[in-house]
N, C-alpha and C positions, 0 to 999 in steps of 0.2 A: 894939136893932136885931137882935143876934142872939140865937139859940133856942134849946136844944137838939133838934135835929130829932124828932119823932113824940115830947115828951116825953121824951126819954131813952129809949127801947125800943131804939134798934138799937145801945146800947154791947153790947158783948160779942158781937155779929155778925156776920156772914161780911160783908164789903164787896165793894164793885167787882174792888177787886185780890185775892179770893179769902184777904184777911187777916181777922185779927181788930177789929173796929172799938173804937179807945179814945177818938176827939174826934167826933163830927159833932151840925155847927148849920147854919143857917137862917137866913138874913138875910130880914127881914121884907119888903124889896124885891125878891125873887126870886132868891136865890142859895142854894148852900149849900157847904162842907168837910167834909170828910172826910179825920182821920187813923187809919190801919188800923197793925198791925205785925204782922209772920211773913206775909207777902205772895207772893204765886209769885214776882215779880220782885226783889223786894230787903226787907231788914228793916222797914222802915218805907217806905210811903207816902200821899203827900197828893191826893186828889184833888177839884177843886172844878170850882166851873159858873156861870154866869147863865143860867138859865133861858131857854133861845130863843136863847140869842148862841154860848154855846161850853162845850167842858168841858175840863181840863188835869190831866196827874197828872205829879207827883213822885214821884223817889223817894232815899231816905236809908238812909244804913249808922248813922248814930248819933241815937239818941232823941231828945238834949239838939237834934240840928242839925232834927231833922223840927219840934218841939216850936216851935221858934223861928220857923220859915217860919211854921211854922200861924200863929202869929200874926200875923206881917208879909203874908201875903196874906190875910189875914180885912180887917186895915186898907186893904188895895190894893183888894179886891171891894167894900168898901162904898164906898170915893168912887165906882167907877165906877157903880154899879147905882144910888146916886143920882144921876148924873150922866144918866141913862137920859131922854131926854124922849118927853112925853105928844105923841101926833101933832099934837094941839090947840096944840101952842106954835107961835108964832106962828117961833120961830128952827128950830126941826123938824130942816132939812136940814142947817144948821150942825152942827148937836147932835151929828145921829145921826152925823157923820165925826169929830167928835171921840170920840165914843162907841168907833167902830167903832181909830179909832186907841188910845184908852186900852186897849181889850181886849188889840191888839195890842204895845203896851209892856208889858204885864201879864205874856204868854209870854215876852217878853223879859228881861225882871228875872227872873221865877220859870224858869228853865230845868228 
């Protein structure tokens, strides 16, 4: 499910946060992460998205603690993003509030 984005091209690249890029993937369902470190704002940060729904950044003073989120929100993005319904389902409306509520506990767990 996940990727490393473009192949692997963008480790060692300038990121969002104007850091060094050391993790970023791509979840096949339309998401992706991104962990950078030496950042404007703090030594490490994590920044990710669902494509069309929303984008979120972190940020960390210690590697081992950045290292750690990366993973536990790699696992939070993909239940949501599969969680994602096709307009064609027939529960649609339901979905899309549970959807729009999971995004929203997402910010709240990852502060």
């Amino acid at each position: 499910m996940w990727q490393p984005f473009v192949q692997g091209r963008t480790i060692g690249q300038s990121g969002s946060e104007a850091g060094v890029i050391l993790l970023d993937e791509e979840h096949c369902e339309g998401a992706r992460i991104t962990l950078e470190r030496d950042g404007g704002v703090a030594p490490f940060a994590i920044t990710c998205g669902i494509y069309g729904w929303m984008v979120h950044t972190r940020f960390f003073s210690e590697k081992e603690d950045a290292r750690r989120a990366y993973e536990d929100m790699k696992q939070a993005l993909d239940v949501i993003v599969q969680s994602i319904p096709f307009k064609s389902d027939p529960d649609y409306d339901t979905k899309m509030k549970a959807t729009t509520r999971a995004i929203g506990e997402f910010v709240e767990l990852f502060p």
